[in-house]
C-alpha positions, 0 to 999 in steps of 0.5 A: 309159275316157279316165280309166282309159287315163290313170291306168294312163299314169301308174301306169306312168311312175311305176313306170318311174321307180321301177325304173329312176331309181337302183334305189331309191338315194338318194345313196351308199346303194348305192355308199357311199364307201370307208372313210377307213382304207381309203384311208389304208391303201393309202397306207401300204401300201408301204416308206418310206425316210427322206429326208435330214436328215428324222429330227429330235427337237425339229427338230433333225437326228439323223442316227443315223436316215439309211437308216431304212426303214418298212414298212406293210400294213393290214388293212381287214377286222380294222381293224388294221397292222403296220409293220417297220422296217430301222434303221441302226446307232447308239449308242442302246441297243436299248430306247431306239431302241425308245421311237422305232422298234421292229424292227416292231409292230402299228397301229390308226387313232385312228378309222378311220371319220372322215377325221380319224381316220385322221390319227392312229395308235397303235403296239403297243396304247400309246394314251398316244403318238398319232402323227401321220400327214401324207400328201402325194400330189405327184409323189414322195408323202410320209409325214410323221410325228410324235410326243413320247416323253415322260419322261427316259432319259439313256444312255451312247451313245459311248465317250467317255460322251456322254449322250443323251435319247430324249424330245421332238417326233420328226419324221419324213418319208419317201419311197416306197423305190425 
C-alpha cells in the first residue's frame, strides 16, 4: 500500500508539473517574439523629415532636397509598404528626381524574417537598387537612409544650361516630422 500511496505521490507531482510549469512551452514556442518587420514597421511607420544639409550624393550636400518629407506604413499581414513623399521644388526634371525619390510607391523588406533583412528595403518591385535603412532610437530617433542610382542622366537644370547627374551613393538621414 506504502508503495502505491508513493507512486500515485509521485504520478501526481509529475502531473502538477506538467500542467502547470509553461503549459507545455519550451521557450518562445508559445509566446514567440514579434517579427523583425514588424518591429521595423513600427519604426518606419510615421512622417520623416530631412534633417538640414543630410540630403547628400556622393557625400556631398544637395540642398535641392531641404524640406523633403517621407512617409511610411507597413502592413504585416500582406508583408508589403507604401511611402509618400513631399518634395520641394528643384531644377531636377520629374524623371530624374523620380530615379531618387518618387511622389509615393510601395516596399517590401529584402527578408522580413531575419534582423538583418529588415535593413534592407526594395521600392516599387526594383530589386536591382537595395536601400538601406539605418534605424537610431536616441532621444530624437533617426532614419538613415542610402542607396546608389547607377547609370548616367545628365539634364539641363537651370536656365544657364547647368548640367546635372542624378547617379551615385545618396545618403539621406531624417528625423520624426514634428
Amino acid at each position: 500500500m506504502k508503495k502505491i500511496k508513493a507512486l500515485f505521490f509521485i504520478i501526481s507531482v509529475y502531473s502538477l508539473f506538467t500542467i502547470s510549469g509553461c503549459n507545455g512551452c519550451e521557450g518562445d514556442v508559445c509566446n514567440p517574439p514579434d517579427p523583425f518587420d514588424k518591429k521595423r514597421g513600427e519604426e518606419l511607420s510615421r512622417t520623416w523629415i530631412l534633417k538640414v544639409g543630410e540630403g547628400k550624393r556622393d557625400n556631398v550636400s544637395i540642398g535641392e532636397w531641404e524640406g523633403l518629407t517621407v512617409a511610411f506604413t507597413y502592413d504585416t499581414e500582406k508583408k508589403q509598404g507604401t511611402y509618400t513623399t513631399e518634395r520641394p521644388q528643384s531644377s531636377l526634371v520629374i524623371s530624374d528626381r523620380d530615379k531618387i525619390w518618387k511622389a509615393g510607391g510601395t516596399f517590401v523588406f529584402s527578408n522580413p524574417e531575419t534582423s538583418e533583412g529588415v535593413n534592407t528595403i526594395y521600392r516599387d518591385g526594383d530589386t536591382t537598387t537595395p536601400v538601406s535603412l539605418s534605424y537610431s532610437d536616441g532621444q530624437i530617433p533617426e532614419l538613415a537612409i542610402s542607396f546608389t542610382v547607377r547609370g548616367t542622366s545628365n539634364i539641363n537644370a537651370h536656365e544657364n544650361l547647368r548640367t546635372t547627374s542624378v547617379t551615385g551613393k545618396w545618403n539621406f538621414v531624417f528625423v520624426p516630422k514634428q
